[in-house]
KEMI-11374 format. One line per 8 residues: their letters; for each residue x negated, y, z negated of C-alpha. Coordinates in Angstrom, 2 decimals, m for minus. Layout:
BEGIN
A = X,Y,Z | ...
***
This chain:
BEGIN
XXXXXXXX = 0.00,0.00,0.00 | m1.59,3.11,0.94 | m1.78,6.56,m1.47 | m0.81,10.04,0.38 | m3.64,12.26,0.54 | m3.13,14.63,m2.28 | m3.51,18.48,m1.39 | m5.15,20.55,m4.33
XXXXXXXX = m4.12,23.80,m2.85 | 0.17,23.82,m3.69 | 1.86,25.15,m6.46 | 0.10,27.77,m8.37 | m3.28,27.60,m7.74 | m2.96,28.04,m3.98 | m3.56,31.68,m4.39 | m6.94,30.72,m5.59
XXXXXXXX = m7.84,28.63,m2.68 | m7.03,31.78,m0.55 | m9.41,33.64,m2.59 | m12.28,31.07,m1.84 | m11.85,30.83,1.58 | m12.06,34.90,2.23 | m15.08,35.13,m0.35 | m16.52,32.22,2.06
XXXXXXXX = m15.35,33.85,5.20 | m16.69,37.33,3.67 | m20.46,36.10,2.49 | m20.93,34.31,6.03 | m20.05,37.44,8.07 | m22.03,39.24,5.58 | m25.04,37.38,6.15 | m24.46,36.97,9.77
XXXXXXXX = m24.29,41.29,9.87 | m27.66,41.36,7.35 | m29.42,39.32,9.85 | m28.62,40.15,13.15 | m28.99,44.08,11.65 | m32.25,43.20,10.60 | m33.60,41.99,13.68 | m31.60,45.06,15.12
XXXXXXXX = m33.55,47.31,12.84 | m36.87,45.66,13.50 | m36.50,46.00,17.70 | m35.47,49.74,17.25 | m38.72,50.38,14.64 | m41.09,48.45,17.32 | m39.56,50.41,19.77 | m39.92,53.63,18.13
XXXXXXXX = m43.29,53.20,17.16 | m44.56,52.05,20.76 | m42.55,55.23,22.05 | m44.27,57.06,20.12 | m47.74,56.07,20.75 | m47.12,56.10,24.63 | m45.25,59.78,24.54 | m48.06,61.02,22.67
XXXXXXXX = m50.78,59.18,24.98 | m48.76,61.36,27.79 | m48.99,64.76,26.21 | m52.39,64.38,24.90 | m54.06,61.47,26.60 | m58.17,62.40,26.71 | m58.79,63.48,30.42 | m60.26,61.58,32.87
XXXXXXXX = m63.85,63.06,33.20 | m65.77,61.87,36.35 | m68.76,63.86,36.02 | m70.48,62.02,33.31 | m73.77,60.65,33.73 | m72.86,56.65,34.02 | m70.41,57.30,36.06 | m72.37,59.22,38.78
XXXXXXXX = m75.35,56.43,38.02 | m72.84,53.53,39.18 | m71.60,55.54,42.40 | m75.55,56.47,43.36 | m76.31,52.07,42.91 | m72.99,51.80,45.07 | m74.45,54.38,47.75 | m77.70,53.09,47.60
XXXXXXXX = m76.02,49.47,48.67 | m73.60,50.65,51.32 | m76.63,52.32,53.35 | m76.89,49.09,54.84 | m73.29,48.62,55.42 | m72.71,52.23,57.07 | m76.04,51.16,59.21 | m74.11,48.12,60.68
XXXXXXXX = m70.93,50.07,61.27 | m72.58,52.23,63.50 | m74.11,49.96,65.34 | m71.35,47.82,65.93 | m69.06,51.08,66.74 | m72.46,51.84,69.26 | m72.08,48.48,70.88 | m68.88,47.61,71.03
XXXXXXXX = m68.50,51.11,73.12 | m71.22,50.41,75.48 | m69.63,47.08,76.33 | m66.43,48.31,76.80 | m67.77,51.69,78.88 | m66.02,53.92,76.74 | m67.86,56.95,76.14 | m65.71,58.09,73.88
XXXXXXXX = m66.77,55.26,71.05 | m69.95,56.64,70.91 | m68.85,60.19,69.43 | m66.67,58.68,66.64 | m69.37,56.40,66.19 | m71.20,59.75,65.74 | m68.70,61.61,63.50 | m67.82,58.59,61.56
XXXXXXXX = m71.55,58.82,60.30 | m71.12,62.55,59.20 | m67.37,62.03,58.00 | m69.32,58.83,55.17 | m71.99,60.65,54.21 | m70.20,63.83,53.62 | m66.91,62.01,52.02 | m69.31,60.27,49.63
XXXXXXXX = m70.66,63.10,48.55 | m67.69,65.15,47.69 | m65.47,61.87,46.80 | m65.92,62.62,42.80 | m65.76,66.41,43.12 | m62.84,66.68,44.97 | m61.35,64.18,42.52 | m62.23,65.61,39.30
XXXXXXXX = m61.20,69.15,41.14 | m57.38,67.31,42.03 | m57.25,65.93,37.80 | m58.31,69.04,36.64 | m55.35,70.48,38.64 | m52.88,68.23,37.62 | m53.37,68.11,33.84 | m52.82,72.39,34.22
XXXXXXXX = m49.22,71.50,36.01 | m48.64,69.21,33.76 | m48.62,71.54,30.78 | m47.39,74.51,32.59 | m44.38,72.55,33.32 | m43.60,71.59,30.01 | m44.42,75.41,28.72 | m42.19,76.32,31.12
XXXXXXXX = m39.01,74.26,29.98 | m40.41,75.27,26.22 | m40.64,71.53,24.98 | m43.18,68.68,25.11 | m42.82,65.61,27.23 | m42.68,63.50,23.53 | m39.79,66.15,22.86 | m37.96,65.84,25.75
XXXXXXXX = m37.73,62.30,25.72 | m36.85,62.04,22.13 | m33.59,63.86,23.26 | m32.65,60.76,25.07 | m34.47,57.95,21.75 | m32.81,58.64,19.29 | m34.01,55.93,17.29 | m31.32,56.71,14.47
XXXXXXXX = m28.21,57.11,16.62 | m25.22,55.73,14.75 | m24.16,53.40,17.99 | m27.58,51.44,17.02 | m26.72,51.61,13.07 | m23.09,50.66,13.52 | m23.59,47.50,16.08 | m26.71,45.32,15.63
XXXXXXXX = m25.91,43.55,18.88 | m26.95,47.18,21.00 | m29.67,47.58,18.66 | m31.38,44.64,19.74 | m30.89,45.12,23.28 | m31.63,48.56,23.68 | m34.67,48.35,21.05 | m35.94,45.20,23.41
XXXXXXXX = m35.21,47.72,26.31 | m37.09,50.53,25.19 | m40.22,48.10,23.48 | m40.24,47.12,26.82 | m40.44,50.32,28.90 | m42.47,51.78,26.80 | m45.39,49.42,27.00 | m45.46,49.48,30.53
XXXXXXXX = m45.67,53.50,30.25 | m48.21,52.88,28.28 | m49.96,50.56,30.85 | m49.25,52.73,33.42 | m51.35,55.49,31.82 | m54.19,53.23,30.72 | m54.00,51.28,34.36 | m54.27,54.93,36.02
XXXXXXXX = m57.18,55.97,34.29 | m58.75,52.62,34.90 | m57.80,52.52,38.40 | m59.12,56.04,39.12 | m63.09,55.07,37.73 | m62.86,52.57,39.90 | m61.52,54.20,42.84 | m63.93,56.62,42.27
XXXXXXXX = m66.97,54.62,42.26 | m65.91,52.40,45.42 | m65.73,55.63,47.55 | m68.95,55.31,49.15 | m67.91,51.99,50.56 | m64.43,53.59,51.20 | m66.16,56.47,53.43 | m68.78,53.83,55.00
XXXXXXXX = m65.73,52.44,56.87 | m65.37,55.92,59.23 | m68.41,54.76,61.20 | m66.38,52.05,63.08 | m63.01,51.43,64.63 | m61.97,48.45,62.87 | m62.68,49.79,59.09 | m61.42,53.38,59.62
XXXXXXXX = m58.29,52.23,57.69 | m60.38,51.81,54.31 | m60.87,55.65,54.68 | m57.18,56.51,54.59 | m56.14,53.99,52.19 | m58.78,55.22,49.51 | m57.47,58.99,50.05 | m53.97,57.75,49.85
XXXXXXXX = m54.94,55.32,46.67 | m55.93,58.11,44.77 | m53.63,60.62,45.30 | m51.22,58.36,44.27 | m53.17,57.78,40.86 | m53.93,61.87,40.56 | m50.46,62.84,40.58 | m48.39,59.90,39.56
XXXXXXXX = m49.26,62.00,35.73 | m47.70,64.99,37.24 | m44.44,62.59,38.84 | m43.70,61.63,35.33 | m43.91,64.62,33.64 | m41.20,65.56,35.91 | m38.98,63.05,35.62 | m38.85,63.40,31.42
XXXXXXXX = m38.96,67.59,31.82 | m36.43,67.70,34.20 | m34.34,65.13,32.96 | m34.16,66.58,29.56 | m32.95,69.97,31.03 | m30.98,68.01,33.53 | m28.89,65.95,31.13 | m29.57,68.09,27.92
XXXXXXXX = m29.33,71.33,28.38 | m32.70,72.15,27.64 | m34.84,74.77,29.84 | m36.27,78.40,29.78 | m32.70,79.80,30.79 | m30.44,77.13,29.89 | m28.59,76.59,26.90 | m27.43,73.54,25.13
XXXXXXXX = m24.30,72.03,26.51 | m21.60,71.08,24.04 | m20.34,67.48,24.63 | m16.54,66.86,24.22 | m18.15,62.73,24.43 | m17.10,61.13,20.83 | m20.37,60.25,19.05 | m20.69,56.97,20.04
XXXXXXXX = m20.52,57.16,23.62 | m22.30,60.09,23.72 | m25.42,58.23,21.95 | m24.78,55.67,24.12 | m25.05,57.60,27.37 | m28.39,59.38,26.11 | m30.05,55.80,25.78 | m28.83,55.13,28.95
XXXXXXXX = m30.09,58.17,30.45 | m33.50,57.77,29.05 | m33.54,54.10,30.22 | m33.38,54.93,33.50 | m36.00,57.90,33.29 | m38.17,55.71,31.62 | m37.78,53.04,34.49 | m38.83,55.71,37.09
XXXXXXXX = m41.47,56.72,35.05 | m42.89,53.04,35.13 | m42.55,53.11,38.89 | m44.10,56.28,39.33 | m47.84,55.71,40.76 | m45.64,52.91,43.53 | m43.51,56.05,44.29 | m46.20,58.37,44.64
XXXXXXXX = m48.03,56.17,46.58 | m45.05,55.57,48.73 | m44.55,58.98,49.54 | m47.71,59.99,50.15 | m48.55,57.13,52.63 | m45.38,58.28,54.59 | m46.13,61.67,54.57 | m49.47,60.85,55.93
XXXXXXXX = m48.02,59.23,58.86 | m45.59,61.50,59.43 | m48.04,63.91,59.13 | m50.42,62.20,62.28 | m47.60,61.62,64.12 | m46.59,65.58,63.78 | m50.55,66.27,64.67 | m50.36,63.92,67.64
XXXXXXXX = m47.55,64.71,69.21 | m48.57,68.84,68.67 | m52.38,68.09,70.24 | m50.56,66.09,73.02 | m48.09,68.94,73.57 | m50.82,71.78,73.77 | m51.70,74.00,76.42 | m55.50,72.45,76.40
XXXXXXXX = m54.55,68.85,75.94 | m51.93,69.41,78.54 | m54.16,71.60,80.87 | m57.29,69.23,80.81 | m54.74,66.03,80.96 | m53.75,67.94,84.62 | m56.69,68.44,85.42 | m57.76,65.17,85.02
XXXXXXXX = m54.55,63.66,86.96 | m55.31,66.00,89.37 | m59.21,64.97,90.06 | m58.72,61.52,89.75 | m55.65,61.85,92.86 | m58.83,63.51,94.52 | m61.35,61.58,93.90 | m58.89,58.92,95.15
XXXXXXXX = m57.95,60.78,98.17 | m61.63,61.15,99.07 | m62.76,57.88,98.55 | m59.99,56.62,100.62 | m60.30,58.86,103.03 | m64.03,58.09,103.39 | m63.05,54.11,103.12 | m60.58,54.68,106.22
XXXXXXXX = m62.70,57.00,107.92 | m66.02,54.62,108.32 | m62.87,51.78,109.90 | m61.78,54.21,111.53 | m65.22,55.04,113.10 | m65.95,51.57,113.48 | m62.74,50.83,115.55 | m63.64,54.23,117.74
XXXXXXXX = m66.85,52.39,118.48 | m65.39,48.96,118.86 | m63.10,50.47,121.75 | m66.21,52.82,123.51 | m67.51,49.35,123.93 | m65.55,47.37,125.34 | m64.18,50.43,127.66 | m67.79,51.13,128.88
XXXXXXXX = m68.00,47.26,129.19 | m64.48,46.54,131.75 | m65.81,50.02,133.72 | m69.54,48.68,134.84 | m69.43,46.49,137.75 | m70.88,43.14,137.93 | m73.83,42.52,139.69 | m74.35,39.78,140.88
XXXXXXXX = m77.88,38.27,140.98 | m80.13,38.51,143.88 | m80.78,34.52,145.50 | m84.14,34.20,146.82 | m85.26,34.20,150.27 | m85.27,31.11,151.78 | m88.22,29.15,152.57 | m89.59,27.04,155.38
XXXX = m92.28,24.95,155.47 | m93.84,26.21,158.63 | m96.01,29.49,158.92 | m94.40,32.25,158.53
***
């Protein structure tokens, strides 16, 4: 015979069983919210220290000196070893011309010579003159809005916005978002200053390239390499200054807008905002690399099409057309004269040939074999 489960919760006491379960129900959810806004708290504090650190790296960052001593050392070795290599270049350029008969060869061979050696020579100068130039934007444009670049993008972080306090689940997404943007800002900066010794002390090899046809590109890339480098600093100083007056209000004759956005979302949309700045920022040296190699090319094409166009180019292109229809002209003319001639001469023959009469050959006298 079986026994009924007995249920200890009816009658009196079931009240207190309610009373359990919610003090259950309560101490899991409250150690589900202490954990989870832990972690929440922990992503936004890594992220707010690495912002930090990477913010300040971009306002004060030491500058990138390329006339120290070492430095100029390495890029003398690196000269001293691409002698050689410019040596070969030119006489490749030199024979490769002769044995296509292009005349033509011979003077780039000639100017690609003067364009290494000079190139080389000026390479760090011209750099350090384009850093120098760029660090002096970069703080006049921040003067200029009246704010730092750490200040304008802690208009967008705000590390302590109640949309992170209040929900644990954004605070660990957004703190992962910005840990992660921010270390590749930082990398960015360190990679650029890297990037830019380097760069700088592989010029010599870049230049050597001018003396021939085939390794002219090297030349262009290096110029376009860093001038993507030298202002990719300026690029992001941009994007934070100008988004920060853009989205904030903030500028030398701008005022701060009043949001009608409830707290929340209006937090929320800052992050947001300075997510996405902080994603071009990353990007910027590949953007300024990107324009600058297409403004390059636009920028031959322009210059070819204008040389092609000129009244020179077009007046010695004319004048070319015009003696190479002569020179063809004559040398047919002298070809069809000499048949011609020949012909004339053929025909004289054969007329003075039909008008002589033929002779015909005297016979002999007969002879007899008496006396005469």
């Amino acid at each position: 015979m079986s026994v009924a489960a007995l249920d200890p919760c009816v009658g009196p006491i079931t009240f207190l069983c309610d009373l359990a379960s919610n003090a259950a129900g309560s101490a899991a959810a409250g150690a589900s919210d202490y954990v989870l806004g832990g972690l929440g708290a922990a992503f936004v504090d890594a992220a707010a220290q690495i912002g930090t650190g990477a913010l300040t790296a971009l306002d004060s960052l030491t500058p990138i000196d390329l006339s120290v001593s070492w430095l100029r050392d390495n890029v003398a070795v690196i000269a001293t070893i691409t002698l050689p290599v410019l040596v070969a270049f030119f006489a490749l350029q030199v024979l490769t011309s002769v044995l296509r008969r292009e005349p033509g060869g011979l003077t780039r061979a000639v100017v690609g010579v003067g364009k290494a050696v000079l190139g080389a020579a000026l390479a760090l100068g011209v750099t350090q003159v384009a850093l120098t130039a760029v660090d002096e934007l970069c703080e006049y444009v921040a003067a200029s809005a009246g704010t730092t670049v750490a200040a304008a993008a802690g208009r967008f972080f705000d590390f302590s916005a109640p949309v992170l306090v209040a929900s644990p689940g954004l605070a660990i997404v957004f703190g992962l978002a910005m840990m992660v943007g921010f270390l590749l800002l930082w990398g960015v900066l360190l990679f650029r200053k890297a990037a830019l010794i380097l760069i700088a002390v592989l010029a010599p090899i870049a230049f050597a390239g001018s003396a021939w046809d085939q390794t002219r590109v090297w030349t262009r890339r290096w110029i376009e390499i860093a001038a993507a480098l030298v202002f990719s600093k300026l690029v992001i100083v941009v994007v934070f200054v100008v988004g920060a007056s853009a989205f904030s209000g903030v500028g030398p004759d701008s005022t701060a807008t009043t949001g009608t956005e409830p707290v929340g979302v209006a937090g929320l949309s800052d992050l947001l905002v300075g997510l996405l700045l902080l994603s071009i920022a990353v990007f910027a040296p590949w953007l300024t690399w990107r324009f600058v190699h297409w403004s390059g090319m636009e920028a031959a094409a322009v210059m070819n099409s204008a040389v092609a166009a000129g009244p020179i180019t077009r007046g010695a292109r004319n004048a070319g057309t015009q003696t190479r229809g002569l020179a063809q002209h004559a040398a047919t003319t002298m070809l069809l004269g000499h048949v011609g001639a020949a012909g004339t001469a053929a025909k004289m023959a054969r007329g003075r040939a039909a008008a002589t009469p033929v002779r015909p050959a005297p016979t002999p006298p007969p002879t007899t074999g008496g006396r005469p």
